[in-house]
C-alpha positions in Angstrom: 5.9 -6.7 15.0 9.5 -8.3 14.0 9.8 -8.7 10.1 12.0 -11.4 8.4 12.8 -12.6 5.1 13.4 -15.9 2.9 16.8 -14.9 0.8 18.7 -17.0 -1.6 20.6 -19.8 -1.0 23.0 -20.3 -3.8 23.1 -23.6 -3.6 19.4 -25.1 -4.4 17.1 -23.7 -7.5 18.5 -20.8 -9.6 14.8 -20.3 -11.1 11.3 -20.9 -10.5 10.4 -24.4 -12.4 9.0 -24.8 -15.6 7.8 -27.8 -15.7 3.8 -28.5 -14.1 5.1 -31.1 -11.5 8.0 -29.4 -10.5 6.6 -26.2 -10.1 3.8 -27.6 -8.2 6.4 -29.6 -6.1 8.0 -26.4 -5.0 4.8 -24.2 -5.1 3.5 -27.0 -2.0 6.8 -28.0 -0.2 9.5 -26.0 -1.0 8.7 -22.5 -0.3 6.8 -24.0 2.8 10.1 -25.4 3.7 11.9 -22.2 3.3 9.5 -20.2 5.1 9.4 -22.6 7.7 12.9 -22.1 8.5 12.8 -17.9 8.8 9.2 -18.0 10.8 11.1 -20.8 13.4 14.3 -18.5 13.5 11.8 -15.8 15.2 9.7 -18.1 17.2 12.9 -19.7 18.9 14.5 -16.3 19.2 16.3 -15.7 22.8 15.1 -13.7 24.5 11.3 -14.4 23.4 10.0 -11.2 22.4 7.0 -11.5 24.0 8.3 -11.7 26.9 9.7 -8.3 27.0 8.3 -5.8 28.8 7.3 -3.4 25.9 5.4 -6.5 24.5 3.7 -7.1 27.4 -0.1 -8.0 26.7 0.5 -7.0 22.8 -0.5 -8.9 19.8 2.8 -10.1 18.1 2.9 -10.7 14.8 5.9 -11.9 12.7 5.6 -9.7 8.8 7.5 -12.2 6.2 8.6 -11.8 2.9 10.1 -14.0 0.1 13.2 -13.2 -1.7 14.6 -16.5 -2.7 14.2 -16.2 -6.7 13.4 -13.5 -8.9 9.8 -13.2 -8.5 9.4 -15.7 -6.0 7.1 -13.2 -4.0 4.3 -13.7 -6.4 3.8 -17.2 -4.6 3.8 -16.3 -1.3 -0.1 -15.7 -0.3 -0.7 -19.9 -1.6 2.4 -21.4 0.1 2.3 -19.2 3.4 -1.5 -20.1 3.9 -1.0 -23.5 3.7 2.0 -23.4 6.0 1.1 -21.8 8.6 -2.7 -22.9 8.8 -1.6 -26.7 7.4 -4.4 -27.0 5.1 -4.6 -27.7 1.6 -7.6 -26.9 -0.6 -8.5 -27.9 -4.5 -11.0 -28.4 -6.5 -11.8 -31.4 -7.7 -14.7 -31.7 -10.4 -17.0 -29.3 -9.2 -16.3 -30.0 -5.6 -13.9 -28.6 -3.3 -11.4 -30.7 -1.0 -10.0 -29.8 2.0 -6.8 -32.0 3.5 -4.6 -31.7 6.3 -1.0 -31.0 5.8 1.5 -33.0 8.0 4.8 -32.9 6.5 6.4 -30.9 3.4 9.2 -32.4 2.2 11.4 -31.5 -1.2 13.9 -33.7 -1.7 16.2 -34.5 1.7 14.1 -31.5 3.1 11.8 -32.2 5.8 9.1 -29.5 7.9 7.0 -30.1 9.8 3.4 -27.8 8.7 0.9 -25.5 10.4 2.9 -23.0 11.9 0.2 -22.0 14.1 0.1 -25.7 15.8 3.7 -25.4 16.7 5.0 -25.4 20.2 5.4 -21.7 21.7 3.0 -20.4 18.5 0.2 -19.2 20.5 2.4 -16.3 21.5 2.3 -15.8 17.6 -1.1 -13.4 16.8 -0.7 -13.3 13.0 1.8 -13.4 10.3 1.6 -11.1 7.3 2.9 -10.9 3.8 2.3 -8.9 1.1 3.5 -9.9 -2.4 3.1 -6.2 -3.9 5.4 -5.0 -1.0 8.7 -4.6 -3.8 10.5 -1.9 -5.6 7.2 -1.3 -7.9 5.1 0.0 -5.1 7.4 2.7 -4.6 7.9 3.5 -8.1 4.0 3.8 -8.7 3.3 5.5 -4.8 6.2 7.6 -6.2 4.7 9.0 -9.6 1.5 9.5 -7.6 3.0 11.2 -5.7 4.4 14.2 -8.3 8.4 12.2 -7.9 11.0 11.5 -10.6 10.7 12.9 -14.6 7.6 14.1 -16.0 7.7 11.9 -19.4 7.6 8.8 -16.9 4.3 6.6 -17.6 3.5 3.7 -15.7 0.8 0.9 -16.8 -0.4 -1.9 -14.1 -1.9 -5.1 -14.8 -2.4 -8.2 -12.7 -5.2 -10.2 -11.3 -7.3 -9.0 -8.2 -10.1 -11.2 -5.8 -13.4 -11.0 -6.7 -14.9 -13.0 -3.9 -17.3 -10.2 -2.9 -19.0 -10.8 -6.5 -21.7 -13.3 -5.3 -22.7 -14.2 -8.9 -19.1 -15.0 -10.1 -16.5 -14.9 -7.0 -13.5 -15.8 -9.0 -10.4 -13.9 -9.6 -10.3 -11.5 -12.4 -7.9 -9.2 -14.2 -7.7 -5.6 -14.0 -5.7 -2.9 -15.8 -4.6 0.7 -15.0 -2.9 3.6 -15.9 -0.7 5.1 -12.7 -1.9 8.6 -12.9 -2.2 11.2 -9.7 -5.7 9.7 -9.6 -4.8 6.3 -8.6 -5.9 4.9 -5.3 -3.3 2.6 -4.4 -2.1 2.9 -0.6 0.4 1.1 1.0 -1.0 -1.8 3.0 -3.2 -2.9 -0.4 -2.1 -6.2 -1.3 -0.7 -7.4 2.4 -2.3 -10.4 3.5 -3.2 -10.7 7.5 -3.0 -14.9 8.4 -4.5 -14.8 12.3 -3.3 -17.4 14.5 -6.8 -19.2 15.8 -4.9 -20.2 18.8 -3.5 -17.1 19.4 -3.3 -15.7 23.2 -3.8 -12.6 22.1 -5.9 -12.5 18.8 -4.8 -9.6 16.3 -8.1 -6.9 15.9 -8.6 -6.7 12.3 -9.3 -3.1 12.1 -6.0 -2.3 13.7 -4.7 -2.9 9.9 -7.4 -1.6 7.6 -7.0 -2.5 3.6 -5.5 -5.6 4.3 -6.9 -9.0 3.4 -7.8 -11.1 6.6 -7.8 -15.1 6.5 -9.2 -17.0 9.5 -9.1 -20.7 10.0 -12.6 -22.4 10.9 -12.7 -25.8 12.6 -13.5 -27.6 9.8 -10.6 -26.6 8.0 -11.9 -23.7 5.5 -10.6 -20.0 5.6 -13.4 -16.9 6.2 -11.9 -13.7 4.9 -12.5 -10.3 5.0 -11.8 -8.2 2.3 -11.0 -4.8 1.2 -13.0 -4.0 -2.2 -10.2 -4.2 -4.3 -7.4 -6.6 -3.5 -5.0 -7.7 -6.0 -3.7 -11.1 -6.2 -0.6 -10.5 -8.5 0.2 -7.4 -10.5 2.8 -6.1 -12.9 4.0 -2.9 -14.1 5.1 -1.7 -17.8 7.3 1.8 -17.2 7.7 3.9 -19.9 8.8 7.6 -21.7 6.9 9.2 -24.1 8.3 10.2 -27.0 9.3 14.1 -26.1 10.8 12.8 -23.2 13.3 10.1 -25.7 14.0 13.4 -28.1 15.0 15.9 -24.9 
């Protein structure tokens, strides 16, 4: 595995957008762009690392993450999924549209999409994000763990999948206090995207807890899923009251 990142720029946005159109503008091409550019950098990288020897006959898989704004990450699993797999889907009405992505483009920028149809790819066996993969995890892994001062509370909230819920598969939110009793682990959250023209396919179990997305031929995505998965989460940090006085 080779990990990269998306970083700032300092010369293009200085915030997510506000605005609907401009938000979904750089929700669709520009953090595709961006991403394109740090997923190319390791596909082009001399000497190709799977071609040496401690590679050999290994899934390689490229493990990205998005630091380009403050809180840029949370829109990584959308814009990476349509990137590398160059589908886009909606809803429209009741019904749900699937389209083929060609070209992003964001003002002068131009890439090309689907990551996974690009020349050289196939040596490519997945890429993975994970959007929970900050600062927070270890702060909350850390109180779990019996770390830092005793007064310290910590309160998540965020949204989670709900897919496996036949009768309403839509996401939901969820709330919870970090306590020794929380279950979170470290690969909850990451998000596997398998290359379906990979030489070497990635085996699912080798990274159990993660989300797994697979394109099928006629364009949709079949996951699997852990039982709880969160989409986007949050967490309030606080001292009680004994804690302020000591």
């Amino acid at each position: 595995m080779e990990a990269t990142s998306v970083n700032p720029s300092g010369t293009e946005l200085s915030e997510v957008p506000s605005d609907p159109d401009a938000f979904k503008a750089y929700l669709e091409n520009y953090i595709p762009i961006r991403l394109s550019t740090s997923l190319r950098s390791k596909l082009n990288h001399k000497p190709l690392y799977w071609d040496q020897p401690s590679a050999k006959d290994l899934p390689f898989c490229i493990a990205i993450q998005d630091f380009h704004l403050k809180g840029s990450m949370r829109f990584i699993v959308p814009a990476a999924t349509e990137y590398v797999f160059g589908v886009r889907h909606w809803i429209e009405g009741v019904e749900r549209k699937i389209a083929h992505i060609d070209i992003h483009r964001y003002g002068k920028k131009r890439a090309q999409s689907g990551f996974f149809s690009l020349n050289g790819s196939e040596n490519v066996s997945a890429v993975i994000i994970n959007p929970q993969g900050t600062i927070t995890k270890f702060n909350r892994l850390g109180l779990v763990a019996g770390f830092g001062e005793s007064g310290v509370k910590m309160n998540r909230t965020g949204i989670r999948r709900n897919d496996l819920n036949l009768r309403a598969p839509f996401p939901t939110p969820f709330e919870e206090e970090v306590s020794p009793e929380s279950t979170e682990t470290w690969v909850e959250g990451m998000v596997v995207l398998h290359n379906p023209n990979a030489s070497i396919p990635l085996d699912p179990d080798l990274l159990p807890g993660a989300a797994h997305e697979f394109l099928q031929p006629d364009g949709s995505i079949m996951s699997l899923l852990p039982e709880f998965h969160p989409l986007f989460s949050q967490t309030m940090v606080s001292l009680d009251n004994e804690e302020c006085d000591k």
